[in-house]
N, C-alpha and C positions, 0 to 999 in steps of 0.2 A: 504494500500500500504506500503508493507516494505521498511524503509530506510537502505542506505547503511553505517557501519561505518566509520571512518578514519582507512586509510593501516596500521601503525603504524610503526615502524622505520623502516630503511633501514642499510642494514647488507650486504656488499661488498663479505663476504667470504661465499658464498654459500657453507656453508656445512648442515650436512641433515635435521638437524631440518629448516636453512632458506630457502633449497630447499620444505622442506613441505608448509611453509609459501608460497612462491611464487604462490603454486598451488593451494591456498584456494579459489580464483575465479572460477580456471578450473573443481575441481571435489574435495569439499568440506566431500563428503562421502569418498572415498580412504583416503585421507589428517588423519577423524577422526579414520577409522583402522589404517592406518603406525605410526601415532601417538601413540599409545599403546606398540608397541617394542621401540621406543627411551624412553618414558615414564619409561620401568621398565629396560634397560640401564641405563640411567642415574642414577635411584634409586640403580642399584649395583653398579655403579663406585663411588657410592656417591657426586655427582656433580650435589649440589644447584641451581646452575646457567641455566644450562645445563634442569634439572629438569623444573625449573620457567617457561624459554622459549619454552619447548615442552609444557608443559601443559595450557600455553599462548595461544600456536598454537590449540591445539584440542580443548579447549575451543571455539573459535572462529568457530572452523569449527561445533562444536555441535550448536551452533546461528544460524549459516549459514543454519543448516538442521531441527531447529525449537526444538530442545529441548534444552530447555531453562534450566530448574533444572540443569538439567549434565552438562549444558556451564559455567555456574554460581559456580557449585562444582569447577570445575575443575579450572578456573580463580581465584580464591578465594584460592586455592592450590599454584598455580600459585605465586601470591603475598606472599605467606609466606614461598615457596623456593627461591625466588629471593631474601626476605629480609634476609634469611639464608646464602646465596653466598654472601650477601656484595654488591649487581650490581645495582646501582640506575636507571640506563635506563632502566634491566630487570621488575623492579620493578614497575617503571611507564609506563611501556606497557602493563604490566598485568593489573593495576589498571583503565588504557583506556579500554582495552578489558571487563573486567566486566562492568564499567558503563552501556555500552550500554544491556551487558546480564540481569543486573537487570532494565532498563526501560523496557525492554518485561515481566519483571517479576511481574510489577507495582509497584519498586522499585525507582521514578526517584530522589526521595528527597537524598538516600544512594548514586545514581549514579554522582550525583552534589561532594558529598563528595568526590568520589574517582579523580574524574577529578583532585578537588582539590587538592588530595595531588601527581598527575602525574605534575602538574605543578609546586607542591614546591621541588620536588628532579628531576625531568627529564632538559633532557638538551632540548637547543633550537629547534630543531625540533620534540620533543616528546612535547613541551609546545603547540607549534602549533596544533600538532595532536589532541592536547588535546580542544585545542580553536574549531578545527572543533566539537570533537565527541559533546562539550556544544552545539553547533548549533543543532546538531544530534536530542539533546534530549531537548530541546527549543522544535524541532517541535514535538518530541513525545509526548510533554504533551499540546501541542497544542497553544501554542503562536509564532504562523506561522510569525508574521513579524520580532518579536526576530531574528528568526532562518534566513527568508532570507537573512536579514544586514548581518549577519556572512558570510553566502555562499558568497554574492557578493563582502565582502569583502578580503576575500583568495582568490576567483577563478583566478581575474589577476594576483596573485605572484605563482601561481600554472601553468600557462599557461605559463610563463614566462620562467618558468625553464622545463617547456615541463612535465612533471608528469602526462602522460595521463591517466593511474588507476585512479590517483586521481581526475581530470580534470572530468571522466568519473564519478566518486562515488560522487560528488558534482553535477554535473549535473542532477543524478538521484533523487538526495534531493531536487533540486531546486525545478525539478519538479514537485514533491509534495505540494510544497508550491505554486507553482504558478499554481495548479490545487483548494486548497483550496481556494484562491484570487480572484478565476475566470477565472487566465487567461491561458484555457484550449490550445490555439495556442502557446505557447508560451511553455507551456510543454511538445507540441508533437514534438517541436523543440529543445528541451534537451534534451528528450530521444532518438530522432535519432540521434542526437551527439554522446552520450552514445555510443550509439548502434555500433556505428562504431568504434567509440574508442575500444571498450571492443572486437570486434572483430579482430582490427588490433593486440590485444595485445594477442588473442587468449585464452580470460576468456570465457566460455562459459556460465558461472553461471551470471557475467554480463550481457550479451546478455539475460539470460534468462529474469533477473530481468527489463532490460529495457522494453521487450515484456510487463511485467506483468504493465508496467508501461505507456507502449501506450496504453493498454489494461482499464485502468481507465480514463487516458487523455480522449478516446474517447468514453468513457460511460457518463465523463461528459460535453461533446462536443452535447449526444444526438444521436450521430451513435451507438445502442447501436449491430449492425450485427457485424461492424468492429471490436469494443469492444469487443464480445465474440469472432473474428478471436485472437484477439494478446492472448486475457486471455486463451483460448487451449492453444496453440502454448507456452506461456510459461510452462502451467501445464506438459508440454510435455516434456520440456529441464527440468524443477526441477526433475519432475522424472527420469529420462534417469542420476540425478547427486545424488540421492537417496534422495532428498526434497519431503517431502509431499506434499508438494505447499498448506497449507489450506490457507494461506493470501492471495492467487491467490482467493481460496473461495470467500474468504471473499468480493472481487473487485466483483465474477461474482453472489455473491447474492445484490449488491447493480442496478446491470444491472437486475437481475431478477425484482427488485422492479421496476424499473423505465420501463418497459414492463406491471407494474400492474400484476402479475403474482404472487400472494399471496402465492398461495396454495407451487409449488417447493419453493419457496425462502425462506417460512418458514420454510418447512422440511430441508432444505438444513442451513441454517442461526441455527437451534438448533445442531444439529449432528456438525456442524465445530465447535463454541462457546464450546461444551461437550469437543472435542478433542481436541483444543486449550489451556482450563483449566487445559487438564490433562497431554497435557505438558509442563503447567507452563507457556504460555503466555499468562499472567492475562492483560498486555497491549489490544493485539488483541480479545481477548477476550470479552473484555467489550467492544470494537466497535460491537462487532457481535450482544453482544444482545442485544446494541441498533439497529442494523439489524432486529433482531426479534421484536424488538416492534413496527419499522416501517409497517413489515409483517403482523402482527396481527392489526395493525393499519387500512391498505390497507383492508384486509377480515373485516372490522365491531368490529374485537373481543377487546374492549376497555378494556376491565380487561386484558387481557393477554399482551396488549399492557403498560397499566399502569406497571403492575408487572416486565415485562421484563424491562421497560426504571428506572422503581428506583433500578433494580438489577444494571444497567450499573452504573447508577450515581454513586450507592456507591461505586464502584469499582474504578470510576474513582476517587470519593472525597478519597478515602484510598491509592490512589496512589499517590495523590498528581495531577494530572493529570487536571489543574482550566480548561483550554480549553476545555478540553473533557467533565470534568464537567457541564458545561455554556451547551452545545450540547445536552449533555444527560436529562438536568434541562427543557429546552425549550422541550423533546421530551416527558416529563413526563407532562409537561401543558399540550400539544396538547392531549394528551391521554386522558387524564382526563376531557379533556372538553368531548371527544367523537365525535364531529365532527366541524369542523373550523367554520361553520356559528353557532356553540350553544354557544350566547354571554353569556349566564349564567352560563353554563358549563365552559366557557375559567376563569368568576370571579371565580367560586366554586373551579376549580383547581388551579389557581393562590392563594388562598387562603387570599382572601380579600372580604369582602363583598360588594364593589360596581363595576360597571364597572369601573370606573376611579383608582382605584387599580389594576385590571385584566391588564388595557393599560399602565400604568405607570412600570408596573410588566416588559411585555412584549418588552417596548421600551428599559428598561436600559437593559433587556438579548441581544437584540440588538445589543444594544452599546459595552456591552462588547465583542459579537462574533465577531462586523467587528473591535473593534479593536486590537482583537486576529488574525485579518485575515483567519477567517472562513463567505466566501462570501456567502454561502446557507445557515448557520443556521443564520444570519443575516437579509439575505431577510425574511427566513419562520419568524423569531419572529417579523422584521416587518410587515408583511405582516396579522399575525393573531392579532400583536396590532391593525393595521387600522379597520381590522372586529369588535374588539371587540370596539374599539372607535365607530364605527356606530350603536353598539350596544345601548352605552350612549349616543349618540346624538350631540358628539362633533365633528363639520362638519370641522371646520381649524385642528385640530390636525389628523384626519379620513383622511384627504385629505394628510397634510405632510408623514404622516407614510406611506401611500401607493403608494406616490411619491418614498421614500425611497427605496420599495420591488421596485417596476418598475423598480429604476436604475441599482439595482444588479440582479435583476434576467434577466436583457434584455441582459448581458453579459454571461451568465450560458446558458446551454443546456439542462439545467434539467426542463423536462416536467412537475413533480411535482409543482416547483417553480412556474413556467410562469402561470400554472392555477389557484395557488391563487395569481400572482402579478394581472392576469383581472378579479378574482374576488372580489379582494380588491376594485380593480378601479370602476366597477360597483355597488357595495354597494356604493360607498362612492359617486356617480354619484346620483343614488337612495335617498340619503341622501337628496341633494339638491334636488329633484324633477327635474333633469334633465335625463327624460327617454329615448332620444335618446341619449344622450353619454353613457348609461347603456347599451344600445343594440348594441351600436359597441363598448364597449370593449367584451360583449361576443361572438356579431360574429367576432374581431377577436382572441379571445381566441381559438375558436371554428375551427374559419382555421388553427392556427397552430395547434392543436390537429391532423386537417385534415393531414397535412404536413407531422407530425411527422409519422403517422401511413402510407402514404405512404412509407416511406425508413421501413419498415418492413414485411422479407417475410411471416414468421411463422404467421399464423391462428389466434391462443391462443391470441399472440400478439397483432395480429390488430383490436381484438375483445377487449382485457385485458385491453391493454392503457386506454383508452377510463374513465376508472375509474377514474382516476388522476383530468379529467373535471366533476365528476357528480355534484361536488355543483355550478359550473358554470352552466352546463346544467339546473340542478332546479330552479334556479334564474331565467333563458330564459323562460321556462313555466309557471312558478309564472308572468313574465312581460308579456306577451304573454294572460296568463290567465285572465291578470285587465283588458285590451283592448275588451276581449270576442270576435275578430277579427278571424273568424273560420280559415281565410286565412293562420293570420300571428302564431296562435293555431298552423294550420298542419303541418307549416313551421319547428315549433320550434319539434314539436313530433318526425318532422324526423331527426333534426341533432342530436337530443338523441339516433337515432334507425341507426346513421349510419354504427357501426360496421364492422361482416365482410361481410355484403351483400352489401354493398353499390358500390362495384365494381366487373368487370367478368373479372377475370383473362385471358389475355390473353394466349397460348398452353404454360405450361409449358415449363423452360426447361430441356434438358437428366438430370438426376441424378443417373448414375449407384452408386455409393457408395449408394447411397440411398435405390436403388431395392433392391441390395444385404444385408444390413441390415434387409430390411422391409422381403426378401426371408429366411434370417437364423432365423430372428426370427422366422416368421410361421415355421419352423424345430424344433425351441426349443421348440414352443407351443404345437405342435404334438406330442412331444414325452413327453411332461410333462402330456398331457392328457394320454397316451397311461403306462404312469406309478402311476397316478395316479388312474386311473381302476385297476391296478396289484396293488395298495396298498403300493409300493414302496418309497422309499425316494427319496424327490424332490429337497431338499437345491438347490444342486447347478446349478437344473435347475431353478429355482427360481429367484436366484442368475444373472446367464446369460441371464434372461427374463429382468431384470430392468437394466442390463449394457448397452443391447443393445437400448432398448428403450432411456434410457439417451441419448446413443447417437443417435439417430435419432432426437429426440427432440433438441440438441444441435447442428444439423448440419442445423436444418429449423429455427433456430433461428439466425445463425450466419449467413445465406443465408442476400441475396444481394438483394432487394425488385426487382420484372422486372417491366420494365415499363409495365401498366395495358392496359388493354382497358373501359375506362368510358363509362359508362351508358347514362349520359347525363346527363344533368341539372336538377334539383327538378321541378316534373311538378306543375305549378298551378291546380286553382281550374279551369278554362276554359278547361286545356288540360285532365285533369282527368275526367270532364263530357265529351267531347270529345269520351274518349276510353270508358267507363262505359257502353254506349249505352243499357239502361234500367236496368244497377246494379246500389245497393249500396254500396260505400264505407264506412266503418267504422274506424276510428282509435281511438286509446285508450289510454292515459298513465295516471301516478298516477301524481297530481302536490298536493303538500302539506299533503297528506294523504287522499285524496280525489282520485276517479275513475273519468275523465274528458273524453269524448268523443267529437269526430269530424263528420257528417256525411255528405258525399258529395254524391249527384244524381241529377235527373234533377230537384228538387226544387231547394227554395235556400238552401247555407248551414247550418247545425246548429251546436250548443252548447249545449251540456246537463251536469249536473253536475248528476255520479250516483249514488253517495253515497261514505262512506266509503271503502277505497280498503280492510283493514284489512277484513271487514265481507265476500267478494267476495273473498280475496285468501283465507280465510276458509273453505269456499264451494267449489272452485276449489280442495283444498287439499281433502275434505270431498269425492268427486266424484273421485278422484284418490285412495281412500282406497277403496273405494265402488267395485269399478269395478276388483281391486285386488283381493276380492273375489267373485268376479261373479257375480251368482244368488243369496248369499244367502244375498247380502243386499240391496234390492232393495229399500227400506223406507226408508234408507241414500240417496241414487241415489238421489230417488223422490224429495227431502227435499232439496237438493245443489241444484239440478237443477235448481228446481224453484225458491232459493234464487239470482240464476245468473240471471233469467230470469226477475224477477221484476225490478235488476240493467237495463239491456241494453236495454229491452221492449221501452222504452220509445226515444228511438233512430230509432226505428225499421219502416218504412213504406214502403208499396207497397208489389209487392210479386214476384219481381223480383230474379235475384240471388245476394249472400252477400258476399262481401272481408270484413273480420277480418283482422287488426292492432293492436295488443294485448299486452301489457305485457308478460315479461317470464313467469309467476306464472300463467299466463290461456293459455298456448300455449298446455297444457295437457288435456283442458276441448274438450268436444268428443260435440260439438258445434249444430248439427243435431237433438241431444235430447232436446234441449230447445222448451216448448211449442212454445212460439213465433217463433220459425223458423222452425216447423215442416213442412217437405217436400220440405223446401226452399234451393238449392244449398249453399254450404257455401265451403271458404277456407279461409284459415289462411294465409296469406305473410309474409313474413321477416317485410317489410315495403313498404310504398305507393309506394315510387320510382320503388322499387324494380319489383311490380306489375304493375306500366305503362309503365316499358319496356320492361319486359316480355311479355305481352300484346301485344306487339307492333310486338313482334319478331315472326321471321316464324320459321315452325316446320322444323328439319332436315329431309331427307330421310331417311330409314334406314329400315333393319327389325325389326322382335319381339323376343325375347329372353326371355324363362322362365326355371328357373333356381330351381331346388331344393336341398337340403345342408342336411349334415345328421345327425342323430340321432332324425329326425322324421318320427312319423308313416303314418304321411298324405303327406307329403311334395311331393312324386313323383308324388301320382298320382293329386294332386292338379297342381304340374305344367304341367301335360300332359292334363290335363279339360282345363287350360289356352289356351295351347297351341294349343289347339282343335280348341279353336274361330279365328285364325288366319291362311291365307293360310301360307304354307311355313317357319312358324313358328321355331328357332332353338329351343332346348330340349336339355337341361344340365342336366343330372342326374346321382347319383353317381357316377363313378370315374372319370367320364368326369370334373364333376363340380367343377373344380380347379380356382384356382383367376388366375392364368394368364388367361387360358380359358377365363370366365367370362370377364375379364376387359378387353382382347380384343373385346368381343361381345360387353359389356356395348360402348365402346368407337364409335360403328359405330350404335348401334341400335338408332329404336326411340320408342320404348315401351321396357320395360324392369321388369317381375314381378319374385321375388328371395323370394324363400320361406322357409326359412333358420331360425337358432337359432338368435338372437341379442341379442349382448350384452353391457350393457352401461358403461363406466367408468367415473368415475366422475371425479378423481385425475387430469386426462389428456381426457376430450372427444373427440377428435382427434383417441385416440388408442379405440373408442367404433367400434364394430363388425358387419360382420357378417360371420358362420359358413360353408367354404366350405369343399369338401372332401381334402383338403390338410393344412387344417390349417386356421386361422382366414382371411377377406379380411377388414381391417379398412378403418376409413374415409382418411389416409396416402395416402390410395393409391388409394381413388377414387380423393384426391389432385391433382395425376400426369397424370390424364386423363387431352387429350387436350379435349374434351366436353364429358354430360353424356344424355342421352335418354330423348329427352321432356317428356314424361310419365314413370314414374316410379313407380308401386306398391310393398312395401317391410311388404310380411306376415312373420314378426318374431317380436318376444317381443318387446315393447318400442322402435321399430326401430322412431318411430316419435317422441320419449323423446329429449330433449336438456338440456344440462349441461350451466347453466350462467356464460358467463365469459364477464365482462364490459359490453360494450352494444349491447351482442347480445348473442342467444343462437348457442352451438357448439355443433358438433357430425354428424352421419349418413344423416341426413333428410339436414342439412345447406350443407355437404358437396357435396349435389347434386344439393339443390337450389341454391347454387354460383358458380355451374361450368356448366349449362347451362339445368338442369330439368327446369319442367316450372308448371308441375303438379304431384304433389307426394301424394300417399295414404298412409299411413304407421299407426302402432299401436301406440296409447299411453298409452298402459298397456298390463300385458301379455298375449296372444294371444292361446288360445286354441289350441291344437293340436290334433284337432278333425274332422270326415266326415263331423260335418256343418261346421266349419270354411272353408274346402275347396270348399264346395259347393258354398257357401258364394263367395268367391274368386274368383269363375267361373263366376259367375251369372253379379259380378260387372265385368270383361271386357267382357260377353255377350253384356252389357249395350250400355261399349264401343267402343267395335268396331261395333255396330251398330250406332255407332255419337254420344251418348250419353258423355256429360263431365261427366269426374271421381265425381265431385262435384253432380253434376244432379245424378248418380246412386248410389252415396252412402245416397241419400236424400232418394232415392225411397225405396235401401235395408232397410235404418233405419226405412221407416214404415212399413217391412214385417217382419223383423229379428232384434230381440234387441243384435242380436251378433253383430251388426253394429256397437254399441257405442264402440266397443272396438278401430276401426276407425275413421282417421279425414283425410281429406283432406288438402292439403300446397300446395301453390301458388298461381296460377290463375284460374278460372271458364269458 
């Protein structure tokens, strides 16, 4: 968040250079053009003075617009014509106006100097000016309480004399400090002061700045929709005043983290930090990539996360910068340990050989951040000393430190924070052998998790977050796991599997801005295909592919969560035999590094331990390459298979049919080829919840719809074979088979089989495919369907693949089990485009519209046709 400087003197006789002045809030880009004719004016009348104070001015206005070298040239100019003219005020306004250019420059130790010598030759109100900008730069190098005292202590002789600029540019500073303190209320009530000030005075560059500055207040408040409304909306006035807004960046890649959204915030957190460096705000700079290590942090990547946070540090230690320093230092432990529960990893990167070093390390970086008045990196150092104390077994100090994190993180809004202030508390609960105060700090870790991911609309999100709680979440099935209590086992497996299935949105609502995006892009995709057959140059459709998707992604993230319609309560184990009526339920997760299963039917429940998960997602991966290429490796196939089948076999009885509860990493295994479950119904769920209420729910009316998409050679007459089994049956084919088309049918049928290209994206699975005659139809826009066809079969590539994001898989196949499918067929690998896969395709809704479940017919096709495995079934039996 950029601070604003001190105005600097006030000059009665508006003439041009102080009418420029004036207008450095309103439109800071014109101010640095007009500035260039008084500039070489002044240089031919030869007028020092004259010269100082224009170049004072456009200095200032080059700050304002983030190039930092040129503001810094020309300031530094600046001062050595004023000291040519003889004018000690011009002198020490210039010498104000640098300071602040070289703390962006990571400059702050030179910037202390210049202050200094503005206050041995300036007169009394430029001493003042000078007293703020030391406030300025107090908080740019990060000793926030320093910096508050000053502000509160000018703001009443400021208010006094009515100085609303100024009143308004202290407000925006306070802000800041009372955003690192914690006290985010308190900042959103400065910056609307700002805000209105800067507007009554008619700065629009103000205004901007204040947006950019509610725009952080409520990222760390926790609202992180509202957050990306203010952080646009500023990006929008910087530009509109010729600012590149990247410090606006900079706020909306700390909102991307705090969504758990690794993958944009990193792309987005290197590309600002590159641009920032290059022009020369080495300050903002080195917060980004400690942004980037946070990122890299979030995705697993511990080297890129170490490397990025000791780039920051040194930047910061070179700048002088102890605050930032302290921040960056703690962000380079955390890295290095690699994950907050690794007590050994916390010593090793602490750099002490015992844990009582790592804690002691960790307590005084603490101390030093809260009393710099950084309230989050104070919690997080507390928070991972208590870990590491529970590490060494020290139960009075394990308990204070995590008292500690509680107090300041229960003030913050930061998601991050709060899930290791309840996982501090549960470890250190553990510690003592007090195992039900361990399980309600993580059931209530866990509801607020819950909480938070309600007020978010975006997908990605409500799936991403979910991240921030995984070492809470592991600790609930490690405690869950000592009990062996199958009960309280499935209870825990599901709040890890809540994601984004856990709730059925109720009917969206309109979003034309949205259509119309999601419409021009399918225009831009069309024609980039249509030129890239012709061999043509793509750039700058390329180019308009990723602007537009950006923005779609930034208008569902900045969306306003609606109220949901719940599911209903987590069924027991009574309500689950209840609906099962002769199936077995299975559920699955990894706890410790072990494969643990749950099985619920009409015995009693059990418990099995399967083994290693590593050896099982080996074979799952193993059978995902196999089936890549086809026929020709059937002795891989054979080999995985049976290695999965020895895991879960022993889970397996009766020979009813089978719900799978699975991990991401076997949601690709083609489940029907395991000997033990040969000819046995099988479907995959999101999760249990998921499936006893799907279960529950009755099928909608509707017709059948079969759809084929083009650039293949079976596709038609495959969906006309479909279409055969069904009376009255619609028939989408070629130029008919447009996504409106379709997504009007999809929205009222209640069978639906689309035998179309698929395509998967990993960056964003959201934008994964599939191929109509007008362009792509992504999972976006099956989003905006008020419900989708209880049966849906989808013959195209990896239409059943899911992309991991937090805890739950995203894409095609989720996008239809969370908006009201109930039974989905789809591929999890590519899919032949071939007369058997269509016959194939026939054969299974022959099955089904003879009554047969999707699940039951793809049991029967897998014993007659091994093109079956390229098949799984998802959701209910």
């Amino acid at each position: 968040m950029t601070q604003y400087a001190a105005a600097g003197y006030d000059n009665s006789a508006m003439d041009p250079i102080e009418r420029l002045r004036a207008e450095l809030n309103r439109d800071p880009s014109a101010v640095a053009d007009a500035a260039g004719a008084l500039v070489d004016a002044a240089r031919q009348a030869g007028d020092a003075t004259a010269l100082g104070r224009v170049l004072a001015v456009r200095g200032r206005a080059r700050r304002y617009l983030g190039q930092i070298d040129l503001a810094v040239t020309d300031l530094t100019r600046a001062i050595a014509a004023a000291q040519d003219g003889g004018d000690d005020d011009v002198t020490a306004d210039a010498h104000i106006g640098l300071a602040l250019a070289l703390v962006f420059a990571g400059r702050p130790a030179d910037a202390f100097g210049h202050l200094d010598q503005a206050h041995r030759i300036g007169s009394a109100t430029l001493r003042a000016y000078a007293a703020l900008q030391r406030c300025v730069i107090h908080q740019r190098v990060g000793d926030h309480k320093a910096a508050l005292a000053g502000f509160e202590a000018v703001l009443p002789a400021l208010r006094a004399l009515d100085l609303r600029t100024d009143i308004a540019k202290v407000l925006v500073n306070r802000g800041v400090l009372l955003i690192n303190l914690g006290d985010c209320d308190g900042a959103v009530s400065d910056y609307t002061e700002a805000a209105a000030l800067f507007e009554a005075e008619e700065q629009p560059f103000g205004v901007a700045e204040t947006e950019h500055g509610l725009g952080w207040a409520h990222a760390r408040r926790g609202d992180l929709p509202r957050a990306l409304s203010h952080l646009d909306r500023a990006a929008e006035l910087f530009h509109k005043l010729g600012h590149a807004a990247l410090e606006v960046d900079v706020d909306r890649i700390e909102v991307l983290l705090a969504a758990g959204l690794g993958g944009p915030a990193t792309d987005l957190a290197v590309a600002t930090a590159e641009r920032l460096t290059a022009a020369g705000n080495q300050g903002h700079a080195a917060e980004t990539w400690l942004l980037c290590a946070r990122a890299a942090q979030l995705d697993g990547d511990h080297t890129a996360a170490t490397r990025y946070a000791e780039r920051a540090r040194a930047s910061f230690a070179k700048q002088g910068s102890v605050g930032w320093e302290r921040t960056a230092r703690l962000e380079v432990l955390r890295a290095a340990a690699g994950t907050i529960n690794a007590g050994a990893g916390a010593r090793r990167a602490a750099g002490g050989g015992t844990g009582a070093g790592a804690v002691h390390e960790l307590r005084a970086l603490g101390a030093e951040l809260d009393a710099g008045g950084n309230a989050r990196g104070a919690a997080t150092a507390y928070g991972l000393a208590a870990v590491a104390a529970c590490e060494a077994g020290d139960r009075e100090l394990a308990a204070a430190l995590s008292a500690e994190c509680a107090k300041r993180s229960g003030r913050l809004g930061i998601l991050e924070v709060r899930m290791l202030a309840s996982y501090a508390g549960a470890r250190c609960a553990l510690l003592v052998g007090d195992r039900n105060a361990a399980a309600r700090r993580i059931r209530a870790g866990l509801a607020h998790l819950h909480r938070h991911r309600a007020t978010l609309a975006a997908t990605d999100a409500r799936a991403s977050v979910a991240v921030h709680a995984a070492h809470l979440t592991s600790l609930g099935l490690r405690l869950a796991m000592q009990h062996r209590s199958p009960a309280a086992l499935l209870r825990r497996m599901e709040q890890a599997r809540a994601g984004a299935t856990l709730w059925l949105p109720s009917r969206p609502p309109e979003q034309p801005e949205l259509a119309a995006d999601l419409a021009a892009l399918r225009a831009v995709v069309s024609r980039l295909r249509e030129r890239e057959s012709a061999g043509a140059d793509t750039a700058d459709l390329l180019r308009r592919q990723r602007e537009l998707e950006h923005a779609v992604h930034r208008r569902q993230l900045r969306a306003t969560a609606a109220r949901d319609k719940p599911q209903g309560e987590e069924p027991g184990v009574a309500d689950l035999r209840c609906q099962l009526r002769g199936r077995t339920l299975i559920s699955i997760a990894e706890i410790d590094g072990q494969l643990v299963g749950v099985r619920i039917d009409d015995r009693r429940p059990h418990v099995a331990t399967l083994g290693p998960a590593s050896i099982v997602y080996s074979a799952a991966a193993a059978i995902t390459s196999a089936l890549r290429c086809h026929d020709s490796r059937r002795d891989l196939l054979r080999r995985a298979t049976l290695m999965i089948d020895r895991a879960v076999s022993p889970l397996l009885t009766g020979d009813g049919p089978l719900v799978l509860v699975v991990p991401a990493a076997l949601h690709a295994v083609p489940w029907h080829l395991l000997p033990c479950l040969e000819r046995k119904p099988v479907a995959l769920a999101p999760s249990v919840t998921w499936w006893y209420h799907a279960e529950k729910a009755a099928d909608d009316d509707g017709g059948v719809i079969a759809v084929s998409g083009p650039h293949l050679a079976e596709a038609d007459r495959e969906a006309a074979a479909v279409a055969g089994h069904y009376p009255q049956a619609t028939l989408l084919t070629g130029a008919s088979a447009t996504t409106s088309a379709v997504l009007a049918a999809i929205s009222t049928a209640r069978v639906a089989h689309l035998a179309c290209h698929g395509v998967v994206r990993h960056d964003n699975p959201l934008w994964s495919a599939l191929e109509l005659s007008d362009g792509p139809l992504y999972a976006y826009d099956l989003e905006r369907l008020p419900r989708t066809p209880p049966l849906v079969v989808l013959s195209g590539c990896h239409t059943g693949v899911g992309v991991r994001a937090g805890d739950a898989l995203l894409g095609l196949a989720t996008a239809l089990l969370v908006h009201g499918t109930r039974r989905l067929v789809a591929a999890v690998c590519a899919l032949p485009d071939t007369p058997r896969t269509a016959a194939m395709m026939a054969a299974l809704h022959a099955r089904v519209a003879a009554g047969a479940s999707p699940a039951s017919a793809l049991a029967e096709l897998a014993a007659e046709d091994d093109a079956a495995a390229y098949l799984s079934c998802f959701g209910t039996t």
